[in-house]
N, CA, C, O and CB atoms as a CASP TS submission, in Angstrom:
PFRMAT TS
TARGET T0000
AUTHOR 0000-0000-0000
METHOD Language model
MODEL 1
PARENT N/A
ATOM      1  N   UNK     1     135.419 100.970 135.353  1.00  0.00           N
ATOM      2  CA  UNK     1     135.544  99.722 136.073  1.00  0.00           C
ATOM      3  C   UNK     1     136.252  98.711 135.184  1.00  0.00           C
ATOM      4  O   UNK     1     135.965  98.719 133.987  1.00  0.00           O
ATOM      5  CB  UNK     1     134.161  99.197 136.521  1.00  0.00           C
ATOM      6  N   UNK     2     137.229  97.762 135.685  1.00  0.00           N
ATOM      7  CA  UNK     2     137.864  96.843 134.850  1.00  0.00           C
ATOM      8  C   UNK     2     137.485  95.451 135.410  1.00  0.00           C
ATOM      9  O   UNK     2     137.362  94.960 136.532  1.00  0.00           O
ATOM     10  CB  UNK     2     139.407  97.096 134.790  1.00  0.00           C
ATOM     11  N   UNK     3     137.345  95.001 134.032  1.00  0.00           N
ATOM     12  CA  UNK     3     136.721  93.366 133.941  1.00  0.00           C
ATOM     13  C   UNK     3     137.986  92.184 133.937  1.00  0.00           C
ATOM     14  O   UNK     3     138.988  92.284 133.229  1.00  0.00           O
ATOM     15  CB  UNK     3     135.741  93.145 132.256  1.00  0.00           C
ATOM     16  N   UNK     4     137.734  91.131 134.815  1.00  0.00           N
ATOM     17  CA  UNK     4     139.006  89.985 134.279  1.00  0.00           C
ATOM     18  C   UNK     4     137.986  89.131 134.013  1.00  0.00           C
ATOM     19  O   UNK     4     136.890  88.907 134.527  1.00  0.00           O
ATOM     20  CB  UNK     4     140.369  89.279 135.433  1.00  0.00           C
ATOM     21  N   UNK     5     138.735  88.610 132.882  1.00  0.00           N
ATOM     22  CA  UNK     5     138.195  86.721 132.649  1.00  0.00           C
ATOM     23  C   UNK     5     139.155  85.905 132.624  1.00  0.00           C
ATOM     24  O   UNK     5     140.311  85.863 132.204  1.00  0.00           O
ATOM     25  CB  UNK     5     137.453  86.226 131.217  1.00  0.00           C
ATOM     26  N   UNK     6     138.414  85.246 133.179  1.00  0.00           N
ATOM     27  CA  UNK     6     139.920  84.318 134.084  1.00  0.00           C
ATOM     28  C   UNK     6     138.941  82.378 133.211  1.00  0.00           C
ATOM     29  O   UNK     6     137.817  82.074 133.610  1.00  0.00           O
ATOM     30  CB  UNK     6     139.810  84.590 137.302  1.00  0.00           C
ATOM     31  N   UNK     7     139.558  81.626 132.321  1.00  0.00           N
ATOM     32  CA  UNK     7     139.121  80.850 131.796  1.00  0.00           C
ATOM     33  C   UNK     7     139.961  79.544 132.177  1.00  0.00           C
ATOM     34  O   UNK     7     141.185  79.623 132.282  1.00  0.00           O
ATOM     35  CB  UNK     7     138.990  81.274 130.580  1.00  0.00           C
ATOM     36  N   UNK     8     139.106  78.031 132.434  1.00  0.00           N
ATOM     37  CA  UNK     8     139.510  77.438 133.140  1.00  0.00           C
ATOM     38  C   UNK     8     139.225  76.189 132.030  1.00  0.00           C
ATOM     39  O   UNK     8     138.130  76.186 131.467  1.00  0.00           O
ATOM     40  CB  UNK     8     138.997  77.631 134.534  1.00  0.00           C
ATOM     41  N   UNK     9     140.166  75.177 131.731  1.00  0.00           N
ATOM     42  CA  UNK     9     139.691  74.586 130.706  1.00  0.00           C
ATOM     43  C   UNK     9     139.184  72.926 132.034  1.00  0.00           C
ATOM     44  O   UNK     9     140.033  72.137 132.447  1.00  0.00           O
ATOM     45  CB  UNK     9     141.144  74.477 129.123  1.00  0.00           C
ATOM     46  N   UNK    10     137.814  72.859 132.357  1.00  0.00           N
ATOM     47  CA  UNK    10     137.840  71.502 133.558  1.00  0.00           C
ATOM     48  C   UNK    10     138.300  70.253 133.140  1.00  0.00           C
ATOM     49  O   UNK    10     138.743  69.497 134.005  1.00  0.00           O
ATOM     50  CB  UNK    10     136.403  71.078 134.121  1.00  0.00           C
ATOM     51  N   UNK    11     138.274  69.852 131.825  1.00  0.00           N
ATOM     52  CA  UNK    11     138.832  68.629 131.379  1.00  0.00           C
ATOM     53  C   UNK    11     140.513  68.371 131.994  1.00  0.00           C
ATOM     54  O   UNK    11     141.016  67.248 132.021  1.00  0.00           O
ATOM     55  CB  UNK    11     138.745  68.711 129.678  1.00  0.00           C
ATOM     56  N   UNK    12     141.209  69.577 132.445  1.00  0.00           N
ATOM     57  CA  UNK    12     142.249  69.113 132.559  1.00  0.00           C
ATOM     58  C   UNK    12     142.287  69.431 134.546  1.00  0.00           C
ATOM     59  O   UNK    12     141.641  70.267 135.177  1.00  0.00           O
ATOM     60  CB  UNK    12     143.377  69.880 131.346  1.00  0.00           C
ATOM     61  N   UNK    13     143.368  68.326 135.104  1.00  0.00           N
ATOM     62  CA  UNK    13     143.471  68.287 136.516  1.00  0.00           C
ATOM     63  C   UNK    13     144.057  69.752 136.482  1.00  0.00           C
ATOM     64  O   UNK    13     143.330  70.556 135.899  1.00  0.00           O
ATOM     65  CB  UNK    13     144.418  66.989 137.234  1.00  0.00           C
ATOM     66  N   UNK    14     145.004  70.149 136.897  1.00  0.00           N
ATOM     67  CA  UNK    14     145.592  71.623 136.737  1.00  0.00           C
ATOM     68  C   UNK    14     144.507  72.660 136.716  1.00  0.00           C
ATOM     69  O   UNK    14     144.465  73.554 137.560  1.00  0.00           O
ATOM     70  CB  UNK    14     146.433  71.791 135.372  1.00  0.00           C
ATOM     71  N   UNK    15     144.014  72.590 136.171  1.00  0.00           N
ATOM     72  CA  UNK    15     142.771  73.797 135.661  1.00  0.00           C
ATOM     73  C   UNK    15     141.645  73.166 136.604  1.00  0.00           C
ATOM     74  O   UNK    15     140.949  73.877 137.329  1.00  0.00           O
ATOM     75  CB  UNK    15     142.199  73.807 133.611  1.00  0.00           C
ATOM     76  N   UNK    16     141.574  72.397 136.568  1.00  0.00           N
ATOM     77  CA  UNK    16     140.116  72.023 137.625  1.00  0.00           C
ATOM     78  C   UNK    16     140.774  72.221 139.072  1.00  0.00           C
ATOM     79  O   UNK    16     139.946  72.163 139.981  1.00  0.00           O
ATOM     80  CB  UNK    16     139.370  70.068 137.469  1.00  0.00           C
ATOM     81  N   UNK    17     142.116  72.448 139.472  1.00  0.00           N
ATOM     82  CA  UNK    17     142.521  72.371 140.995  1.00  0.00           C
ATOM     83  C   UNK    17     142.563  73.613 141.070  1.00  0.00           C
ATOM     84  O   UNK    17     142.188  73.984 142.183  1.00  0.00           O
ATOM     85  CB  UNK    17     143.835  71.637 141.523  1.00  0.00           C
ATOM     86  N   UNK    18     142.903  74.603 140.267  1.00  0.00           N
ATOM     87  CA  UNK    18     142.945  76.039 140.435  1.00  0.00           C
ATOM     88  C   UNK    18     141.410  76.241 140.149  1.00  0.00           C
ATOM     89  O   UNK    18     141.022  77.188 140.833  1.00  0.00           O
ATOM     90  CB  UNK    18     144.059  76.889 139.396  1.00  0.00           C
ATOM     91  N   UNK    19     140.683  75.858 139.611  1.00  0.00           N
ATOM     92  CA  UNK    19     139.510  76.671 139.316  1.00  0.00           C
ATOM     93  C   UNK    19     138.764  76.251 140.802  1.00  0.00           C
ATOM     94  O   UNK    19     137.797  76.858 141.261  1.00  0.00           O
ATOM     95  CB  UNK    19     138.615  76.216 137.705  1.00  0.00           C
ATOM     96  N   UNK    20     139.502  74.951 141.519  1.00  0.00           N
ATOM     97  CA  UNK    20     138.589  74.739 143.409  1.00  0.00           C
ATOM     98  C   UNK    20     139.445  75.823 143.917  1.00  0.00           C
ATOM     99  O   UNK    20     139.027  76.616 144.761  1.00  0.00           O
ATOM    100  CB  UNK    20     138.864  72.819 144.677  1.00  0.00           C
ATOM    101  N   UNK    21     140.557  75.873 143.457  1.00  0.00           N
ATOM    102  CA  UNK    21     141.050  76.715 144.386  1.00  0.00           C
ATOM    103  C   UNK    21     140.614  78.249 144.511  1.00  0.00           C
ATOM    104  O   UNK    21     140.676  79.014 145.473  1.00  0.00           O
ATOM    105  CB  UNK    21     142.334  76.637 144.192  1.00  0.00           C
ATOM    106  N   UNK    22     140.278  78.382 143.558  1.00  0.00           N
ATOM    107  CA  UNK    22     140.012  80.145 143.108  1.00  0.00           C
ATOM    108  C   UNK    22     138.710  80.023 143.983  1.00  0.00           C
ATOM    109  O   UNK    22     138.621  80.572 145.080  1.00  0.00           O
ATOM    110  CB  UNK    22     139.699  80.735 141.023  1.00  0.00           C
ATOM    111  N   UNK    23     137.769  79.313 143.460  1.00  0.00           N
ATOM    112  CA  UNK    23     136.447  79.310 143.966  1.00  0.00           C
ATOM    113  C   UNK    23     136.022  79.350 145.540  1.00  0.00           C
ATOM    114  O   UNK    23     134.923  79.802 145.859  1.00  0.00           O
ATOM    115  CB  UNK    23     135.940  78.198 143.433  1.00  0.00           C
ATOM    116  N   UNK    24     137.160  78.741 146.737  1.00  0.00           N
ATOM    117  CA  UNK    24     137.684  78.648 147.875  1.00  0.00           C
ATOM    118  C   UNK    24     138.261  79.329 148.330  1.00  0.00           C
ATOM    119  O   UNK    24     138.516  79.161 149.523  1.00  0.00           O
ATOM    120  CB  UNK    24     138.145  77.983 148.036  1.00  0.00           C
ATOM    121  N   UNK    25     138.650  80.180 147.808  1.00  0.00           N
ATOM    122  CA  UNK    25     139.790  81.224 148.579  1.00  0.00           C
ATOM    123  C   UNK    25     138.978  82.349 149.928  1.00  0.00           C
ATOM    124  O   UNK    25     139.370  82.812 150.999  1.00  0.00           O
ATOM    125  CB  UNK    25     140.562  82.470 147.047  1.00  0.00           C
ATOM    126  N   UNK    26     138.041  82.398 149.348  1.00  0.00           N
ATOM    127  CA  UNK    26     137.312  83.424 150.489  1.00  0.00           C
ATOM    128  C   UNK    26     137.106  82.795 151.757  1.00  0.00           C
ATOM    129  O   UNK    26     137.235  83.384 152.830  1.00  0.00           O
ATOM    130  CB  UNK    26     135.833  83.944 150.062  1.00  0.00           C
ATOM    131  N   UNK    27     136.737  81.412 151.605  1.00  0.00           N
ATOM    132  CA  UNK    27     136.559  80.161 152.607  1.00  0.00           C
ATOM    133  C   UNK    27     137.752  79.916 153.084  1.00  0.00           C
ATOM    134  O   UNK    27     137.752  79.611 154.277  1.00  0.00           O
ATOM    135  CB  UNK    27     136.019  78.837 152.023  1.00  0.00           C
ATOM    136  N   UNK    28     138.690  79.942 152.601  1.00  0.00           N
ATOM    137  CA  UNK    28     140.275  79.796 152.922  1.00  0.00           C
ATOM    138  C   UNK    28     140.537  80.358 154.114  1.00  0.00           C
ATOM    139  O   UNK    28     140.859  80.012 155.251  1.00  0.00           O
ATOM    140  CB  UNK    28     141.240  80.461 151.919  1.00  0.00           C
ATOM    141  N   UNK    29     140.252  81.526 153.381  1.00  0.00           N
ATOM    142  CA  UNK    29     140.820  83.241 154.562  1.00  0.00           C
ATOM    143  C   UNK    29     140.029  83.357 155.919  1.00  0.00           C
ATOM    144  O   UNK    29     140.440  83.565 157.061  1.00  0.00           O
ATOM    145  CB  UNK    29     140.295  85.147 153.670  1.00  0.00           C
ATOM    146  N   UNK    30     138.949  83.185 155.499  1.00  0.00           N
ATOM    147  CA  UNK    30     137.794  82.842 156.743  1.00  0.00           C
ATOM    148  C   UNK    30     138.221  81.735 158.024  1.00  0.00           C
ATOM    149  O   UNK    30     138.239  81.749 159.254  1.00  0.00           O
ATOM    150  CB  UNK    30     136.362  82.074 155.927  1.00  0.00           C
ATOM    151  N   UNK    31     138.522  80.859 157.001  1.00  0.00           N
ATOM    152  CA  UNK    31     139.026  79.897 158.111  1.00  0.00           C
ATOM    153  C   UNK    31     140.656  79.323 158.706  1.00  0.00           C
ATOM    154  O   UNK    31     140.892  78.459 159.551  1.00  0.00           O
ATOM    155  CB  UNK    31     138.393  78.781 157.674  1.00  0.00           C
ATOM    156  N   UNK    32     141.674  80.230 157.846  1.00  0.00           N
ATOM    157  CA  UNK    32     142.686  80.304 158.840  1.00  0.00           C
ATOM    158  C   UNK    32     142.899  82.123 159.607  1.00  0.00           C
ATOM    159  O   UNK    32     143.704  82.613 160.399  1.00  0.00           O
ATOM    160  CB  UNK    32     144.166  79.691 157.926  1.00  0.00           C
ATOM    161  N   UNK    33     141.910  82.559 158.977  1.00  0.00           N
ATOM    162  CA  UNK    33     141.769  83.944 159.906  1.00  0.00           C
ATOM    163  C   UNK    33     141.187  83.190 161.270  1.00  0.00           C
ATOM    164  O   UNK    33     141.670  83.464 162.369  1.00  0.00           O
ATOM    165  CB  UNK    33     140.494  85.341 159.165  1.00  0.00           C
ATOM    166  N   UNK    34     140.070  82.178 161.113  1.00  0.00           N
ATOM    167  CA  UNK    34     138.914  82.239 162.580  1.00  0.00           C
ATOM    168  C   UNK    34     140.568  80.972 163.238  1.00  0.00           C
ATOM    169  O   UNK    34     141.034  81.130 164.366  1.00  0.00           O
ATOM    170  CB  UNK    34     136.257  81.102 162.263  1.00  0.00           C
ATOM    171  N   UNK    35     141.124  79.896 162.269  1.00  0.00           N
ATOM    172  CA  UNK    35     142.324  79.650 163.147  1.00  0.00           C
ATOM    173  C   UNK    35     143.610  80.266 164.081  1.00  0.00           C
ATOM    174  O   UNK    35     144.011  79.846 165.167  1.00  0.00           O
ATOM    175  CB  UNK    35     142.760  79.172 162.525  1.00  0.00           C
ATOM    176  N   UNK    36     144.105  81.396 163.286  1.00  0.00           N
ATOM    177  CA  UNK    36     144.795  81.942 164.011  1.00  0.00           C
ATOM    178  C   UNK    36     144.793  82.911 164.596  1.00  0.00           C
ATOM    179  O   UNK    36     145.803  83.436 165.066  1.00  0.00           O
ATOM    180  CB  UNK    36     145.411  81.963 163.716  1.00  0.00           C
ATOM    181  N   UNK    37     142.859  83.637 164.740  1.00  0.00           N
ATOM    182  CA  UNK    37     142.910  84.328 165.682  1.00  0.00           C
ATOM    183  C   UNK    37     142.117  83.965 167.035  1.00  0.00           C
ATOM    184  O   UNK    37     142.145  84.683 168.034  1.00  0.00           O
ATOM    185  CB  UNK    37     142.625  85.393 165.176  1.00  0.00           C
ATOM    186  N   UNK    38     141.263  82.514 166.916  1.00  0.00           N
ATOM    187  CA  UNK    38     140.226  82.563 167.750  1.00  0.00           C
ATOM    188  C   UNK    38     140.501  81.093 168.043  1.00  0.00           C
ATOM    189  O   UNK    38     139.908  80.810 169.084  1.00  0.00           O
ATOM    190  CB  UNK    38     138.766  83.076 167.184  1.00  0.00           C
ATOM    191  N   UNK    39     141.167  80.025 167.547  1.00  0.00           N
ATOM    192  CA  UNK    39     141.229  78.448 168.020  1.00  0.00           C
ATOM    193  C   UNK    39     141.688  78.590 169.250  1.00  0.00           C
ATOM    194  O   UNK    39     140.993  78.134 170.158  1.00  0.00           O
ATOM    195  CB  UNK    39     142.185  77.392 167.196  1.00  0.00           C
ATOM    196  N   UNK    40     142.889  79.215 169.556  1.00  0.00           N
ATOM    197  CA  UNK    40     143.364  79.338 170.874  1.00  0.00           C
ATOM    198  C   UNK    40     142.767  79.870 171.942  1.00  0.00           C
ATOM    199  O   UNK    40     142.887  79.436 173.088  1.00  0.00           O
ATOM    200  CB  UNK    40     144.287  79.874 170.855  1.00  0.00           C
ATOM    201  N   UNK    41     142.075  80.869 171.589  1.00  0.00           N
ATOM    202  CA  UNK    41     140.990  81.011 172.968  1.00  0.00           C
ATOM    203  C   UNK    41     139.759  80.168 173.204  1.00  0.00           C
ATOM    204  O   UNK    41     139.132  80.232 174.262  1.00  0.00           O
ATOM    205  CB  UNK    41     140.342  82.387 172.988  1.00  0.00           C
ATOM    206  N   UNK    42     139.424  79.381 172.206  1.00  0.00           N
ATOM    207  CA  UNK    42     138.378  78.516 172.069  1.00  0.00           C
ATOM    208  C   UNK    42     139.023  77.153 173.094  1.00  0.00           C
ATOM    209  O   UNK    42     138.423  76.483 173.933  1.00  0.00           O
ATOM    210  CB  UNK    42     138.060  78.189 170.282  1.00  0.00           C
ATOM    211  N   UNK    43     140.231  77.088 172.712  1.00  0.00           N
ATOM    212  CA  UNK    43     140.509  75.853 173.801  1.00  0.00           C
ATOM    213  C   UNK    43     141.376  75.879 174.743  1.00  0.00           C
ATOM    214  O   UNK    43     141.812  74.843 175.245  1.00  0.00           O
ATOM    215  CB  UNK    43     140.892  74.739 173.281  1.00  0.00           C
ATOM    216  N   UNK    44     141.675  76.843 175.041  1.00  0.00           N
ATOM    217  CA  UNK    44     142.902  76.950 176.022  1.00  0.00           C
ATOM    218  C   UNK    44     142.274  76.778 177.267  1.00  0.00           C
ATOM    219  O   UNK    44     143.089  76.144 177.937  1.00  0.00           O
ATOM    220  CB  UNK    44     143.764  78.353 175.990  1.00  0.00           C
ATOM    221  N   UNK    45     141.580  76.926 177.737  1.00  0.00           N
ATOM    222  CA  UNK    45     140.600  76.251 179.497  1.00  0.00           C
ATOM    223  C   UNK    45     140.796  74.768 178.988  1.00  0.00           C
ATOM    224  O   UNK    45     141.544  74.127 179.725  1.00  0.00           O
ATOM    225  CB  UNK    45     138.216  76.759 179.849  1.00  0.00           C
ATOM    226  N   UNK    46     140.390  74.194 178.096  1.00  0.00           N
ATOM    227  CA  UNK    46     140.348  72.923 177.643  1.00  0.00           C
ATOM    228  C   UNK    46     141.944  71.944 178.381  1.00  0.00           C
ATOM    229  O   UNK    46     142.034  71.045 179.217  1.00  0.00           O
ATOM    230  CB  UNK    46     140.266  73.134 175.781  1.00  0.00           C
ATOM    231  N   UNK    47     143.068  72.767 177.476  1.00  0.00           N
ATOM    232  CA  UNK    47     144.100  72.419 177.268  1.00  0.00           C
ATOM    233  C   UNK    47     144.583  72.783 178.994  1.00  0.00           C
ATOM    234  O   UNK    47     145.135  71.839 179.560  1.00  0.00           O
ATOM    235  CB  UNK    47     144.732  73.121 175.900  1.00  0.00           C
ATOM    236  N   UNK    48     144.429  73.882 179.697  1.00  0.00           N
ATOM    237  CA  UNK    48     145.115  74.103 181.047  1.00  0.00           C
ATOM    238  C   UNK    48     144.628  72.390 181.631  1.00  0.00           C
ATOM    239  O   UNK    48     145.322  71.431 181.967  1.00  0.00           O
ATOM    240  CB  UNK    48     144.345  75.771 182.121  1.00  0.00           C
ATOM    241  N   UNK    49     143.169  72.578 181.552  1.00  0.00           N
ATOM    242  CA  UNK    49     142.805  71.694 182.815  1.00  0.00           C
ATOM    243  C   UNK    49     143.115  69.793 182.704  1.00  0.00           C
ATOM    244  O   UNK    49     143.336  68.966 183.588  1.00  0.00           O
ATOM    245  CB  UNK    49     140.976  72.014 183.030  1.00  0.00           C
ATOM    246  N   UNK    50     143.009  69.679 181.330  1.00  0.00           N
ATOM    247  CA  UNK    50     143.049  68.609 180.930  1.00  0.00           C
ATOM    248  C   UNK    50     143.585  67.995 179.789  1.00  0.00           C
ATOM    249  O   UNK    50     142.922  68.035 178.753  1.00  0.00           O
ATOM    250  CB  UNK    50     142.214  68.431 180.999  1.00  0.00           C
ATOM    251  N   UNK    51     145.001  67.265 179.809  1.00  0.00           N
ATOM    252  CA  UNK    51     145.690  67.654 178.594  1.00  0.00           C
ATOM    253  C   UNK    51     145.174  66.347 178.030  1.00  0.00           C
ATOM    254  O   UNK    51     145.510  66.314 176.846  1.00  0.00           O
ATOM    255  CB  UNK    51     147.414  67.989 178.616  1.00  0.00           C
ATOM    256  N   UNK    52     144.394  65.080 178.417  1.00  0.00           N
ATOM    257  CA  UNK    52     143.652  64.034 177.541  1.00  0.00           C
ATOM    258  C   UNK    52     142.761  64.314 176.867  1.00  0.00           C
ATOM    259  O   UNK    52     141.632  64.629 177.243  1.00  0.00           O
ATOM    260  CB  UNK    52     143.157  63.125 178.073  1.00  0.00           C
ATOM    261  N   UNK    53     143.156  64.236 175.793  1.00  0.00           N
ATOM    262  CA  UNK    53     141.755  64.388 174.516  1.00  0.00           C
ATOM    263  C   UNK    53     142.163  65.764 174.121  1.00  0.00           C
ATOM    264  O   UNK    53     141.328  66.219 173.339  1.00  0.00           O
ATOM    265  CB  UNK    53     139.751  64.357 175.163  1.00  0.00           C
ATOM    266  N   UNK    54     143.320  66.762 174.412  1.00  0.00           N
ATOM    267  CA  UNK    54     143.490  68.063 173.549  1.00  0.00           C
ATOM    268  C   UNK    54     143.817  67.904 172.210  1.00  0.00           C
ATOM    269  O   UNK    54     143.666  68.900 171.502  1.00  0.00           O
ATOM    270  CB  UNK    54     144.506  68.920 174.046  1.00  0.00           C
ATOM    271  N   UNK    55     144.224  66.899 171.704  1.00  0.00           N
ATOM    272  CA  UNK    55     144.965  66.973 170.107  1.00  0.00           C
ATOM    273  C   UNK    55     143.641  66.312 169.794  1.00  0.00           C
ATOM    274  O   UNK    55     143.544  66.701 168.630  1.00  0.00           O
ATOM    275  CB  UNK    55     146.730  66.005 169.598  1.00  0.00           C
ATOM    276  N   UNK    56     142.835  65.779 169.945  1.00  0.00           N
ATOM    277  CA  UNK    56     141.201  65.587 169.828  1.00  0.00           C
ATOM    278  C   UNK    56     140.210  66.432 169.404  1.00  0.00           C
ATOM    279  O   UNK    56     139.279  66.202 168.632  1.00  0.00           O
ATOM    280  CB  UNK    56     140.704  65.358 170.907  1.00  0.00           C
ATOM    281  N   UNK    57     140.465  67.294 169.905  1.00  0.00           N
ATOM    282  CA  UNK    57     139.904  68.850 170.293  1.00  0.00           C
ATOM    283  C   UNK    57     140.393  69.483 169.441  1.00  0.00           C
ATOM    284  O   UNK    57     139.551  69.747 168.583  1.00  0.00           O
ATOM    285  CB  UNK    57     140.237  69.559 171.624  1.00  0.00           C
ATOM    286  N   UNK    58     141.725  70.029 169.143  1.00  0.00           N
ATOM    287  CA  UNK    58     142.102  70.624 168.490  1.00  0.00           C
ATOM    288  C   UNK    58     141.942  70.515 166.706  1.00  0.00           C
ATOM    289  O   UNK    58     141.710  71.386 165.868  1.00  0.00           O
ATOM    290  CB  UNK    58     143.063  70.569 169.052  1.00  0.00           C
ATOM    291  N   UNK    59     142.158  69.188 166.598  1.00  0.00           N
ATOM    292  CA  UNK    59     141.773  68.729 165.100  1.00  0.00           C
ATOM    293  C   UNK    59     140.495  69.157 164.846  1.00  0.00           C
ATOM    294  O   UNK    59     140.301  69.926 163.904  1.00  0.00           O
ATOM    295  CB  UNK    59     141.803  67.179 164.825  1.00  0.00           C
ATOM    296  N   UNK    60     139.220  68.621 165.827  1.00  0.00           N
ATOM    297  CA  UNK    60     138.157  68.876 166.076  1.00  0.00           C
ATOM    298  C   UNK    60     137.205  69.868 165.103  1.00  0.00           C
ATOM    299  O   UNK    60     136.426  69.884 164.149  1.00  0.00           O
ATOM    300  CB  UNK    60     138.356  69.225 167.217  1.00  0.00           C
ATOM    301  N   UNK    61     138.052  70.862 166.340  1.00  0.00           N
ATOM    302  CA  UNK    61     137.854  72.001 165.883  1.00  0.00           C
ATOM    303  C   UNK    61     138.333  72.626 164.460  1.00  0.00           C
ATOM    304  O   UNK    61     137.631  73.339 163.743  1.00  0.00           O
ATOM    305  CB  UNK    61     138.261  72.603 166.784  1.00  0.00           C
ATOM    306  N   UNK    62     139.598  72.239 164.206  1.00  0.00           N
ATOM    307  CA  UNK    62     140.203  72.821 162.840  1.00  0.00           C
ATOM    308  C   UNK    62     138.752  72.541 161.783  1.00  0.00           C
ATOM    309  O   UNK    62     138.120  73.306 161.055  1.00  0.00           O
ATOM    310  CB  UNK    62     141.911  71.775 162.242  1.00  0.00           C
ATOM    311  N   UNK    63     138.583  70.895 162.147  1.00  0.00           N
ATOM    312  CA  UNK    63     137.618  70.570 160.908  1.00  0.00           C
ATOM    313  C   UNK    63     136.493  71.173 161.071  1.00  0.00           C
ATOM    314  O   UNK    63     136.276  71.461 159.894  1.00  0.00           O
ATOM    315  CB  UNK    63     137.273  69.156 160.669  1.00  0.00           C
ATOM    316  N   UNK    64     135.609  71.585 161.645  1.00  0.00           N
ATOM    317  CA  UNK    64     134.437  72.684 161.897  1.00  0.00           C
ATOM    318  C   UNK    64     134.656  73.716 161.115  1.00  0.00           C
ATOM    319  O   UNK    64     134.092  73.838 160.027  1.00  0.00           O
ATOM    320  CB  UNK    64     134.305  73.253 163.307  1.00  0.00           C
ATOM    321  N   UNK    65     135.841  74.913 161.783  1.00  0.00           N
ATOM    322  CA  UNK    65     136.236  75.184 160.667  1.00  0.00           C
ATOM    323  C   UNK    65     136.215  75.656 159.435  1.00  0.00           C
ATOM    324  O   UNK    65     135.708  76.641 158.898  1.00  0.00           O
ATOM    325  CB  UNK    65     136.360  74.785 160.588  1.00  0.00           C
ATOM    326  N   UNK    66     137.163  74.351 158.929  1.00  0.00           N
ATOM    327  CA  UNK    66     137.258  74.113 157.356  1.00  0.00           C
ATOM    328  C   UNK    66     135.996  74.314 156.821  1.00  0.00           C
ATOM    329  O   UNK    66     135.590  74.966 155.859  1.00  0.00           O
ATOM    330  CB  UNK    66     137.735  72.682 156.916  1.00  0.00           C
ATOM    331  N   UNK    67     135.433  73.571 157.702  1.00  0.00           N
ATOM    332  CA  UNK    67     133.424  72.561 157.566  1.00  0.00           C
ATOM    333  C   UNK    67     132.624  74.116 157.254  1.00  0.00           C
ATOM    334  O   UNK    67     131.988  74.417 156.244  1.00  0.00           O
ATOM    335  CB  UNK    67     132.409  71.449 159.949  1.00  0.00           C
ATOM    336  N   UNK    68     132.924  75.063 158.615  1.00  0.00           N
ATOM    337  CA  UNK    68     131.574  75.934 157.954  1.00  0.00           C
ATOM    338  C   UNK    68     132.296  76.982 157.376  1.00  0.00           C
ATOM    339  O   UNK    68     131.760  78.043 157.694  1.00  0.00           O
ATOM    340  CB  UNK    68     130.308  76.594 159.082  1.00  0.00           C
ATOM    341  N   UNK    69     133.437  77.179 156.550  1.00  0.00           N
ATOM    342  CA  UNK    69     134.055  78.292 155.526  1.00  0.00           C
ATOM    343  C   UNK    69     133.670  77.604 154.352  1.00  0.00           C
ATOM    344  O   UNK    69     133.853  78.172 153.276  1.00  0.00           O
ATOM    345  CB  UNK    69     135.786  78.642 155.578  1.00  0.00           C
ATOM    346  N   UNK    70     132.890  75.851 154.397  1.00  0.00           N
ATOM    347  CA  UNK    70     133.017  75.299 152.821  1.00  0.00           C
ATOM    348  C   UNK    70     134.556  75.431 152.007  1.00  0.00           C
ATOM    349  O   UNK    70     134.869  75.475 150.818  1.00  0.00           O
ATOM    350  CB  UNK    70     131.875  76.267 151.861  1.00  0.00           C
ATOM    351  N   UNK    71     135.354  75.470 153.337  1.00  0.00           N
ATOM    352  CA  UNK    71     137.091  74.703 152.304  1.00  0.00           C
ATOM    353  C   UNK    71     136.979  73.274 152.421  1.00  0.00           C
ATOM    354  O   UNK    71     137.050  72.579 153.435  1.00  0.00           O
ATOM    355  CB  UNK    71     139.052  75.090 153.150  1.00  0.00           C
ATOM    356  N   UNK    72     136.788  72.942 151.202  1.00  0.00           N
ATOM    357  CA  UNK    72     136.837  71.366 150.987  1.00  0.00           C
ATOM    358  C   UNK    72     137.912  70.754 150.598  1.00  0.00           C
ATOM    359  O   UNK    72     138.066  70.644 149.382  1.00  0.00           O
ATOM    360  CB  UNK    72     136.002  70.926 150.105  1.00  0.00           C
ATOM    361  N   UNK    73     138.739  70.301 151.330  1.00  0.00           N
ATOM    362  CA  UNK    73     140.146  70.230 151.230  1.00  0.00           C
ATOM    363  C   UNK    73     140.547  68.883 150.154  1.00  0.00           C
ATOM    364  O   UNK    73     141.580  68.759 149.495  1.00  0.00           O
ATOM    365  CB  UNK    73     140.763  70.061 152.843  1.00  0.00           C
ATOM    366  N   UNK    74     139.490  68.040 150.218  1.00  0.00           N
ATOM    367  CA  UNK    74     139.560  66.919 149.305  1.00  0.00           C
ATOM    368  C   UNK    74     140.079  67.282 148.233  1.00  0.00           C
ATOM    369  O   UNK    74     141.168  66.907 147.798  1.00  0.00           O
ATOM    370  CB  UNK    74     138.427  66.318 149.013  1.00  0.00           C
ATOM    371  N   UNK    75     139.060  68.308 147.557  1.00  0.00           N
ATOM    372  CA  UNK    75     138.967  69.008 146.349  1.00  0.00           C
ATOM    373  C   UNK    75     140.266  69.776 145.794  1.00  0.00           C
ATOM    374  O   UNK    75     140.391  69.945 144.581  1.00  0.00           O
ATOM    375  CB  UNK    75     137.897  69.936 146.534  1.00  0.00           C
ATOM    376  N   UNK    76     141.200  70.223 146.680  1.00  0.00           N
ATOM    377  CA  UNK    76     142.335  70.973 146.747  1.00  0.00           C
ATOM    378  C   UNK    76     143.484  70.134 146.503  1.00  0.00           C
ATOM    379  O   UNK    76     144.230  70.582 145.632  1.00  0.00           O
ATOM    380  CB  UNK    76     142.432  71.646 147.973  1.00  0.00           C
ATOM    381  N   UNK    77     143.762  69.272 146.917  1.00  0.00           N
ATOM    382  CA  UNK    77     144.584  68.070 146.771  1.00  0.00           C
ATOM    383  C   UNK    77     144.939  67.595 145.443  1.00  0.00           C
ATOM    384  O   UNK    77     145.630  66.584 145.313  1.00  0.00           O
ATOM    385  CB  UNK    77     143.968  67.038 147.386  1.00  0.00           C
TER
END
C-alpha cells in the first residue's frame, strides 16, 4: 500500500486555500454531481408552469446543495 503526505504550511493564504480546497473536494463532487444530474428534474414542473420566482428557485436550490455537501464556498475564495 502507498502512503502520500501532502503538508500544508496554514500561516500562508495559498496553502490554507488549497488545504479548504483539498478538504472539500468530496463535497464538491457531491454537489455538482446532485447539480447536473438532478437540479433539473427537481424544477422543471416549477419552471413549465410558472416562470415568476424560477431564478429564485434555482439559486435556491444550488445553495442547499452546496449547504448539505458542506462546500463552503466562502472558504474557497
Amino acid at each position: 500500500m502507498s502512503k502520500v503526505t501532502i503538508g500544508f504550511d496554514l500561516r500562508r493564504d495559498q496553502d490554507l486555500r488549497d488545504y479548504n480546497l483539498f478538504n472539500n473536494a468530496e463535497g464538491m463532487f457531491n454537489a455538482l454531481f446532485e447539480i447536473s444530474k438532478n437540479l433539473k428534474k427537481k424544477i422543471s414542473h416549477q419552471l413549465e408552469s410558472d416562470d415568476n420566482g424560477a431564478l429564485d428557485l434555482v439559486f435556491k436550490e444550488i445553495a442547499e446543495i452546496l449547504e448539505d455537501n458542506n462546500v463552503l464556498i466562502d472558504k474557497l475564495t
